[in-house]
C-alpha positions as CSV (number, residue, x, y, z in Angstrom):
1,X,-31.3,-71.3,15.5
2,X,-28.6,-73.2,13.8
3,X,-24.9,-73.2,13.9
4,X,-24.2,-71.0,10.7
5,X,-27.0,-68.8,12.2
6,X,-25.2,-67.9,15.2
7,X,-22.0,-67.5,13.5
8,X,-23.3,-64.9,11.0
9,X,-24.4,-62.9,13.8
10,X,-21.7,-63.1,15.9
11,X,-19.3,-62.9,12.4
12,X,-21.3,-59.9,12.0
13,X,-21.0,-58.3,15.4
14,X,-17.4,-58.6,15.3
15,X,-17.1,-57.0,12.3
16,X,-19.4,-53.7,13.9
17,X,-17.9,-53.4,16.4
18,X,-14.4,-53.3,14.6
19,X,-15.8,-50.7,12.1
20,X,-17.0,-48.8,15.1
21,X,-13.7,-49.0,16.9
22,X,-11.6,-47.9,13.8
23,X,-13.8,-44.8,13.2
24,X,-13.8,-43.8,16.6
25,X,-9.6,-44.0,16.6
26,X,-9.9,-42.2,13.0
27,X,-12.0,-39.9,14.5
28,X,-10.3,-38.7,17.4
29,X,-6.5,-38.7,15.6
30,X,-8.4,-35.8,13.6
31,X,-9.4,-33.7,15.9
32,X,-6.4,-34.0,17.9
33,X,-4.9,-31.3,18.6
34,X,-1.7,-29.8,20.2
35,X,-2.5,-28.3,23.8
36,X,-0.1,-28.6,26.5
37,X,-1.3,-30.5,29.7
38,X,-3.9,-27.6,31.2
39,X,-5.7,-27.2,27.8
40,X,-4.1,-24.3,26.5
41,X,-2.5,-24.3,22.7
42,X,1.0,-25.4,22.6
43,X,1.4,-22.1,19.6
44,X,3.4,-19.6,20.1
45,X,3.0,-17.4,17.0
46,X,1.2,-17.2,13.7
47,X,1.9,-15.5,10.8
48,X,-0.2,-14.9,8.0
49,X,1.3,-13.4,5.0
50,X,0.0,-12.2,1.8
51,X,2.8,-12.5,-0.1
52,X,2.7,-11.1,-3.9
53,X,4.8,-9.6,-7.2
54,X,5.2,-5.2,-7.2
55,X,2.5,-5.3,-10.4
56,X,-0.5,-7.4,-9.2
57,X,-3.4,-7.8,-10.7
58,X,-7.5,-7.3,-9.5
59,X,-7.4,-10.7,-7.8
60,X,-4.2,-10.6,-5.7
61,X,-4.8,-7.0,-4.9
62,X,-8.4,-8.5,-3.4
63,X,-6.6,-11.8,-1.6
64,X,-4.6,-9.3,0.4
65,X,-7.6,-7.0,1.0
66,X,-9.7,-9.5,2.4
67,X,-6.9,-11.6,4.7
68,X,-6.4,-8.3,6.0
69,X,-9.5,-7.7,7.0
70,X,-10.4,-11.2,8.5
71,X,-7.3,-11.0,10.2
72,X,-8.0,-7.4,11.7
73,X,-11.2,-7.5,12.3
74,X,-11.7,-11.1,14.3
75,X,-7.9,-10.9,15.7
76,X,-7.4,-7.7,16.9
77,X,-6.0,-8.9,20.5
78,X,-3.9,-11.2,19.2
79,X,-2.3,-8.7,16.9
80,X,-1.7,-6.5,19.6
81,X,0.1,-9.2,21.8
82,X,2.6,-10.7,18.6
83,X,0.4,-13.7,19.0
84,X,-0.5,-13.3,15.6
85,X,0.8,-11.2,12.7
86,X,-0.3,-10.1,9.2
87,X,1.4,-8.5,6.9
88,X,2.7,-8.1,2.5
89,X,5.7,-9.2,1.6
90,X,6.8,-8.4,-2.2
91,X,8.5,-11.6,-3.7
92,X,10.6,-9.4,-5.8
93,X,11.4,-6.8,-3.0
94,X,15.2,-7.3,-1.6
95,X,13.9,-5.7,1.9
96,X,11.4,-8.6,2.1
97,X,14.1,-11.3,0.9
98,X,14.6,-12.9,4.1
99,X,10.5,-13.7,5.2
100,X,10.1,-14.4,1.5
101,X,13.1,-17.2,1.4
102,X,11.7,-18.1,5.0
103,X,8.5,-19.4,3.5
104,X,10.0,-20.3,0.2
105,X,7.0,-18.1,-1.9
106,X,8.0,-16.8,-5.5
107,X,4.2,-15.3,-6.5
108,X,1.2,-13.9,-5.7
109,X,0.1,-16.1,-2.4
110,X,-1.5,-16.5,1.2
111,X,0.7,-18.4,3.6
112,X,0.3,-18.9,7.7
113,X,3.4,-19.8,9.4
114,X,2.7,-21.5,12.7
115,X,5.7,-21.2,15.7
116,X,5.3,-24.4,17.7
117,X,7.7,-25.8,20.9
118,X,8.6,-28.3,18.0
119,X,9.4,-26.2,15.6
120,X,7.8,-24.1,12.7
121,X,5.3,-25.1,9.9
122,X,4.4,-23.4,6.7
123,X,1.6,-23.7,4.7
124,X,0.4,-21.8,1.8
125,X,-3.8,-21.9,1.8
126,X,-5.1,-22.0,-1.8
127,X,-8.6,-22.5,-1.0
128,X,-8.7,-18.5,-0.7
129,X,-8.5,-17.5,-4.1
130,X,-12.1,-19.7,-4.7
131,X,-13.4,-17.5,-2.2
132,X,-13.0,-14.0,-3.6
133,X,-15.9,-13.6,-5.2
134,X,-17.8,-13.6,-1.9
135,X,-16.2,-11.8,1.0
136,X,-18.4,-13.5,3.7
137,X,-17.3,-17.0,3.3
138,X,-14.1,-16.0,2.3
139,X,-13.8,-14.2,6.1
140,X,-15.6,-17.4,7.8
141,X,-12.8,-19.3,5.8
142,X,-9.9,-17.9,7.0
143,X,-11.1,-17.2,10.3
144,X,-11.6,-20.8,10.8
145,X,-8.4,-21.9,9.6
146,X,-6.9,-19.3,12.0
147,X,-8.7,-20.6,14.7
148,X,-7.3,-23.7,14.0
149,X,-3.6,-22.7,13.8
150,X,-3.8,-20.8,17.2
151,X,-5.2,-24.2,18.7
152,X,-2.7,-26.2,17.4
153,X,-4.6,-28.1,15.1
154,X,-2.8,-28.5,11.7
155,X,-5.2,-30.4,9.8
């Protein structure tokens, strides 16, 4: 074998194994997640609002429905303990004023508010209102990204 032979190869070995490094670092900086040191979920809360106007149409009426009934239905214990809660929030409603300005919502919307030891995020999901039109995948959906939020996974 000559010299530019071996160099190729061991050029292109270097470079595989730097690919493979990087994508294994990528990999696990995604799927980190916040736990505390004995594997539990460093969340305290979550909050998952539909938040919408006093006149809503078929479509926000149906976003509310079906968080609802994710939320219900695959939470129930965490519900009970505070761990999670649900509810609908009027925008335009000055008894709802406070949550609403919390999360900063002004329409029809589905937002999760995660309580952390490092504070509190807010997210509003849009991916939701793609899913109305079939219930199943909308549940599976939101379930997930529950899940997620109660793990301590933001991404």
């Amino acid at each position: 074998m000559s010299n530019l032979e071996t160099r190729s190869k061991r050029l292109a070995f270097t470079i595989i194994i730097t690919v493979f490094l990087f994508l294994s670092s990528a990999v696990m900086i995604c799927s980190a997640s916040e736990t505390t040191d004995d594997g539990t979920s460093s969340v305290e809360k979550v909050e998952v609002y539909h938040f919408h106007l006093k006149h809503q149409c078929y479509s926000c009426i149906r976003l509310g429905e079906l968080a609802e009934q994710t939320v219900n239905k695959n939470f129930a214990d965490e519900l009970e303990s505070g761990k999670i809660v649900f509810g609908h929030l009027t925008v335009d409603d000055p008894t709802d004023k406070e949550i609403v300005d919390k999360y900063s919502a002004s329409g029809s919307s589905l937002m999760i508010g995660v309580y952390t030891p490092d504070g509190f995020k807010v997210e509003e999901d849009t991916k939701v209102w793609y899913k109305l039109g079939n219930p199943d995948e909308y549940e599976a959906y939101l379930k997930d990204l529950i899940e997620k939020r109660l793990s301590g996974n933001m991404n």
